[in-house]
PLY file of the C-alpha trace (Angstrom):
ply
format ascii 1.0
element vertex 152
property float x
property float y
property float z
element edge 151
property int vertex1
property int vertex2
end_header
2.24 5.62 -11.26
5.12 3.36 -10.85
7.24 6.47 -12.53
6.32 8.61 -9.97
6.62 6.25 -7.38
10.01 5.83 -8.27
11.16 9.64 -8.50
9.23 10.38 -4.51
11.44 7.26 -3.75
14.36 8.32 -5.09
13.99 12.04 -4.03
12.98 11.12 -0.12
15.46 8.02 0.13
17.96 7.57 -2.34
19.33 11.41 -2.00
17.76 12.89 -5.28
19.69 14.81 -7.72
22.88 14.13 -5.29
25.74 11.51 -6.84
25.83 8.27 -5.20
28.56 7.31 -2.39
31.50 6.68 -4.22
30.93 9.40 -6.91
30.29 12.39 -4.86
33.60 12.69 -3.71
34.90 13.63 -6.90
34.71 17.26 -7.58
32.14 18.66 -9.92
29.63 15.46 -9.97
27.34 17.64 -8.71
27.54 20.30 -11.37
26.35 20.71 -14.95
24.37 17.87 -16.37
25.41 15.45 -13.83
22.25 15.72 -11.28
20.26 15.30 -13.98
21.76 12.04 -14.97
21.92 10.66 -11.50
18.64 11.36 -10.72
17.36 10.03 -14.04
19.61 6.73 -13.20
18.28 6.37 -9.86
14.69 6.25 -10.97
15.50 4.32 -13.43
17.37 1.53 -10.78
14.20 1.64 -8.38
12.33 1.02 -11.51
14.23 -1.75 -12.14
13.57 -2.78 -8.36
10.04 -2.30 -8.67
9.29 -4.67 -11.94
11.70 -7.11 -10.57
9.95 -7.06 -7.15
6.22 -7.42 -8.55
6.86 -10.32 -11.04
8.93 -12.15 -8.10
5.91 -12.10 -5.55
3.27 -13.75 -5.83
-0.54 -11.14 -5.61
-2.14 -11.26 -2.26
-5.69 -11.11 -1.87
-7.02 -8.29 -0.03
-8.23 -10.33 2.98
-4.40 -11.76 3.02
-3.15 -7.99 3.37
-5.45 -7.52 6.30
-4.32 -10.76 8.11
-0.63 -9.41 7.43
-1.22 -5.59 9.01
-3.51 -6.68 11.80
-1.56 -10.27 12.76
1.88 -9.30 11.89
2.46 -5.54 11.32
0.85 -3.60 14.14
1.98 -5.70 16.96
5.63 -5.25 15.69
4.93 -2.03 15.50
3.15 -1.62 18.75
6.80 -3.78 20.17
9.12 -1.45 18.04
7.61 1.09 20.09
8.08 0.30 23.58
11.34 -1.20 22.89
12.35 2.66 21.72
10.10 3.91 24.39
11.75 1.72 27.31
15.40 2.55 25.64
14.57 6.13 25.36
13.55 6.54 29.33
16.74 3.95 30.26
18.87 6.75 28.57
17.19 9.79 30.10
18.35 7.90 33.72
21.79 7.97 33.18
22.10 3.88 31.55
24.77 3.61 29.11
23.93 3.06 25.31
25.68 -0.53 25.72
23.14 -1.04 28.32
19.93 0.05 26.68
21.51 -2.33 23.18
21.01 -4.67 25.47
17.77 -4.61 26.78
16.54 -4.00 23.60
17.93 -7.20 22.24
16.88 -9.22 24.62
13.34 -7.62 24.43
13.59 -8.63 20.65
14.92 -12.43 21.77
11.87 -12.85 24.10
9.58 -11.57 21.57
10.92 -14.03 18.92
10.67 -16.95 21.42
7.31 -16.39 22.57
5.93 -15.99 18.94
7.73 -19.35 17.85
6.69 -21.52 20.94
2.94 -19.80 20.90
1.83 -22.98 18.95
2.97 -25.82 20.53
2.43 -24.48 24.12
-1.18 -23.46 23.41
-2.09 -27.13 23.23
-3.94 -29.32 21.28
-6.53 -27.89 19.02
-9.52 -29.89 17.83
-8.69 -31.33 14.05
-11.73 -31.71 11.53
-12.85 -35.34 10.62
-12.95 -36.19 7.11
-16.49 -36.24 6.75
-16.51 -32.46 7.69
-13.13 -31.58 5.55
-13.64 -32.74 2.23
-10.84 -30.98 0.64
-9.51 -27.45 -0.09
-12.76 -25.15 0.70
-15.55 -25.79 3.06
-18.40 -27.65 1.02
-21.97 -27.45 3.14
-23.54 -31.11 2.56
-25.73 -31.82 -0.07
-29.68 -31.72 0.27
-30.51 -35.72 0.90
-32.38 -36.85 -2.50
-35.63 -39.52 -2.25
-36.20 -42.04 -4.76
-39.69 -39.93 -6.15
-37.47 -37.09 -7.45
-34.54 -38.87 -8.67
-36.72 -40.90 -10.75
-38.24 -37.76 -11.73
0 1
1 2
2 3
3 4
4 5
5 6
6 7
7 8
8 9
9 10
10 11
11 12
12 13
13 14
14 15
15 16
16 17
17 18
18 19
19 20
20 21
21 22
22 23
23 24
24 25
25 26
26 27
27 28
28 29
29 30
30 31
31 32
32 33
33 34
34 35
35 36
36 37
37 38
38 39
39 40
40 41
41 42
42 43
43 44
44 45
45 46
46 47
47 48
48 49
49 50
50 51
51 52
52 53
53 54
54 55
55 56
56 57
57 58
58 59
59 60
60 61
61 62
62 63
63 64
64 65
65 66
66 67
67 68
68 69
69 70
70 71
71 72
72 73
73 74
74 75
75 76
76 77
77 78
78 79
79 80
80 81
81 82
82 83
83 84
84 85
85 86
86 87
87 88
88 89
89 90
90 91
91 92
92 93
93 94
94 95
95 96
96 97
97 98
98 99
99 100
100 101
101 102
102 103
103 104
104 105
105 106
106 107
107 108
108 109
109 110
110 111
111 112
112 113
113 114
114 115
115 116
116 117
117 118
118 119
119 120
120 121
121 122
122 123
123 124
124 125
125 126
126 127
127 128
128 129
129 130
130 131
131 132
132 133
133 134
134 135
135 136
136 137
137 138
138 139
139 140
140 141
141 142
142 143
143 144
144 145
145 146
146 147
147 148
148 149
149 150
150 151
């Protein structure tokens, strides 16, 4: 899987059997052998990528995934597009691209500032006593024992 992963990713963003930058201006890297070779060594870099990439991070629980797409990922998403939406309609009325760069940055800023002074404006929030935190992982309290069935 991670094979194949790496050859769609190389042929739909790395440029495929095509020479990298700096090597495609010479004449006849893209002839012979030579597409073979860079397409073989740029599956084998995203390999390298890949491996490197999965032993770095730590593994996410599947409940931490959802919290990431629904908390993080579609409301960026959801801003990403109005800010291209708003920029998009600014241009079709005759604003500059300067303009638009603009707006959209300080769409960004706003968005940034709200998200990092959501906290401390929404107030205080209630804090657990110790008696109902009792470390790491919610623990229900125990059943109350009589004297009869501990001597038991």
């Amino acid at each position: 899987n991670m094979i194949t992963v790496s050859a769609l990713a190389t042929t739909m963003f790395l440029g495929g059997w095509h020479a990298p930058f700096p090597f495609n201006m010479i004449d006849g890297a893209n002839s012979g052998w030579w597409p073979l070779l860079w397409f073989t060594a740029k599956v084998w870099g995203f390999m390298f990528f890949y491996i490197w990439l999965r032993a770095t991070l730590p593994r996410l629980r599947y409940d931490q995934f959802m919290a990431l797409g629904w908390k993080i990922l579609i409301p960026v998403s959801l801003g990403w597009i109005m800010i291209v939406a708003i920029t998009h309609s600014l241009r079709g009325h005759g604003y500059q691209n300067w303009a638009t760069g603009l707006i959209g940055a300080a769409v960004v800023l706003a968005g940034i500032l709200v998200a990092a002074l959501w906290k401390p404006l929404r107030g205080n929030t209630v804090q657990p006593t110790p008696e109902q935190s009792t470390g790491a992982y919610p623990v229900p309290p125990l059943p109350a024992v009589s004297k009869e069935t501990a001597d038991a």
